[in-house]
C-alpha positions in Angstrom: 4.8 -81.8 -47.0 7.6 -79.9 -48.4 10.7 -79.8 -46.2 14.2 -77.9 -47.2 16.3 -78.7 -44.9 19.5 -76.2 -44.3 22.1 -77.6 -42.5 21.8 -80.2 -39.8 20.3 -78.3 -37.1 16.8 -79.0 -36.9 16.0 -75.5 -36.0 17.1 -74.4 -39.3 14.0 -76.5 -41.3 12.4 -74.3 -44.0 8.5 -75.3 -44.9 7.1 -74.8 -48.3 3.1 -74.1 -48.0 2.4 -74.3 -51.7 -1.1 -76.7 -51.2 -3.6 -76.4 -48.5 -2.5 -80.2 -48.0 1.0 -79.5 -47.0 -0.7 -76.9 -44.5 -2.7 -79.6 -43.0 0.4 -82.0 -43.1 2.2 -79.0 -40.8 -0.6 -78.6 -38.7 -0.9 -82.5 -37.9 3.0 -82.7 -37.3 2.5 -79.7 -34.9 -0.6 -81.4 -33.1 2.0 -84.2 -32.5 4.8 -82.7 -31.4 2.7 -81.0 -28.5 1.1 -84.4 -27.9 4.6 -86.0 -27.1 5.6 -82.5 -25.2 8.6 -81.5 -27.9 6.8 -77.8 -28.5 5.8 -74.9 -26.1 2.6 -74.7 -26.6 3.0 -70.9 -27.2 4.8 -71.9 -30.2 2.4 -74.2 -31.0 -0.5 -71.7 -31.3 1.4 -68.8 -32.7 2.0 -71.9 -35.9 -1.7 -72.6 -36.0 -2.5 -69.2 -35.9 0.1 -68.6 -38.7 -1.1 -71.6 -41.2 -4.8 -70.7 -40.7 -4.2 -67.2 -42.3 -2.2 -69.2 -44.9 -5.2 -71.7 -45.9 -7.6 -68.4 -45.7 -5.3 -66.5 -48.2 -4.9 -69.7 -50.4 -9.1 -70.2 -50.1 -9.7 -66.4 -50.9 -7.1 -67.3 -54.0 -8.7 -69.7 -54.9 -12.6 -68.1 -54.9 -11.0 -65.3 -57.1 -9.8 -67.7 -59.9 -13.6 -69.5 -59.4 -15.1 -66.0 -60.4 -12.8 -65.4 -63.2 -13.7 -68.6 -64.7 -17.3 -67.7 -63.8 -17.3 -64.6 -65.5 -15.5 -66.3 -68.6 -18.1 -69.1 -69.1 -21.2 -66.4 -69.0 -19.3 -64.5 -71.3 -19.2 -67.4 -73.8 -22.9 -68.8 -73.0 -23.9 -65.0 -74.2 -21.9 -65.6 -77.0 -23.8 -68.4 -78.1 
Protein backbone atom coordinates (compact mmCIF):
# COMPACT_ATOMS: atom_id res chain seq x y z
CA UNK A 1 0.00 0.00 0.00
CA UNK A 2 1.12 3.45 -0.64
CA UNK A 3 1.97 5.39 2.50
CA UNK A 4 3.37 9.28 2.60
CA UNK A 5 4.11 9.87 5.62
CA UNK A 6 4.30 13.73 6.78
CA UNK A 7 6.03 14.34 9.76
CA UNK A 8 6.23 11.96 12.65
CA UNK A 9 2.86 12.11 14.04
CA UNK A 10 1.02 9.16 12.97
CA UNK A 11 -2.11 11.05 12.64
CA UNK A 12 -0.67 13.00 9.88
CA UNK A 13 -0.30 9.49 7.35
CA UNK A 14 -1.49 10.30 3.77
CA UNK A 15 -2.87 7.05 1.74
CA UNK A 16 -2.49 6.79 -1.97
CA UNK A 17 -5.60 4.58 -3.42
CA UNK A 18 -4.14 4.28 -6.98
CA UNK A 19 -5.07 0.16 -7.27
CA UNK A 20 -8.01 -1.67 -5.97
CA UNK A 21 -5.13 -3.71 -4.13
CA UNK A 22 -3.87 -0.87 -2.10
CA UNK A 23 -7.73 -0.39 -1.16
CA UNK A 24 -7.93 -3.95 0.07
CA UNK A 25 -4.38 -3.53 1.83
CA UNK A 26 -6.21 -0.35 3.80
CA UNK A 27 -9.17 -2.13 4.43
CA UNK A 28 -7.26 -5.31 5.95
CA UNK A 29 -4.99 -2.80 8.15
CA UNK A 30 -8.38 -1.23 9.30
CA UNK A 31 -9.99 -4.74 10.04
CA UNK A 32 -6.80 -5.10 12.35
CA UNK A 33 -6.55 -2.21 14.08
CA UNK A 34 -10.30 -2.68 15.33
CA UNK A 35 -9.35 -6.26 16.05
CA UNK A 36 -6.52 -5.14 18.63
CA UNK A 37 -8.99 -2.19 19.75
CA UNK A 38 -6.53 0.86 18.31
CA UNK A 39 -9.72 2.44 16.21
CA UNK A 40 -13.32 3.63 17.20
CA UNK A 41 -15.25 1.64 15.41
CA UNK A 42 -17.13 4.73 14.16
CA UNK A 43 -14.07 5.56 12.44
CA UNK A 44 -13.62 2.30 11.33
CA UNK A 45 -16.95 2.26 9.36
CA UNK A 46 -16.97 5.71 8.07
CA UNK A 47 -13.16 4.25 6.26
CA UNK A 48 -14.96 1.24 4.85
CA UNK A 49 -17.66 3.10 3.84
CA UNK A 50 -15.12 5.59 2.24
CA UNK A 51 -12.85 2.86 0.35
CA UNK A 52 -15.95 1.00 -0.98
CA UNK A 53 -17.11 4.04 -3.04
CA UNK A 54 -13.40 4.22 -4.00
CA UNK A 55 -13.26 0.47 -5.45
CA UNK A 56 -16.87 1.26 -7.05
CA UNK A 57 -15.53 4.42 -8.86
CA UNK A 58 -12.23 2.58 -9.78
CA UNK A 59 -14.73 -0.67 -11.07
CA UNK A 60 -17.08 1.74 -13.01
CA UNK A 61 -13.49 3.16 -14.45
CA UNK A 62 -12.51 0.44 -15.29
CA UNK A 63 -16.00 -1.07 -17.26
CA UNK A 64 -15.79 2.33 -19.23
CA UNK A 65 -12.21 1.68 -20.67
CA UNK A 66 -13.66 -2.34 -21.27
CA UNK A 67 -16.37 -0.63 -23.61
CA UNK A 68 -14.10 1.66 -25.33
CA UNK A 69 -11.93 -1.14 -26.18
CA UNK A 70 -15.10 -3.08 -27.02
CA UNK A 71 -16.32 -0.66 -29.31
CA UNK A 72 -12.71 -0.29 -30.93
CA UNK A 73 -12.32 -4.08 -31.76
CA UNK A 74 -16.03 -4.26 -33.56
CA UNK A 75 -14.95 -1.32 -35.29
CA UNK A 76 -11.90 -3.13 -36.69
CA UNK A 77 -13.69 -6.73 -37.08
CA UNK A 78 -16.19 -4.50 -39.52
CA UNK A 79 -13.28 -3.33 -41.06
CA UNK A 80 -12.19 -6.56 -42.06
Amino acid sequence: MSEIKKGSNPKNKYYCFNTPQNVRSFLSTIANKVYQDKIEQKKAKTLVYICNHILMAMKTESDIKLSDLEKKIKELEERL
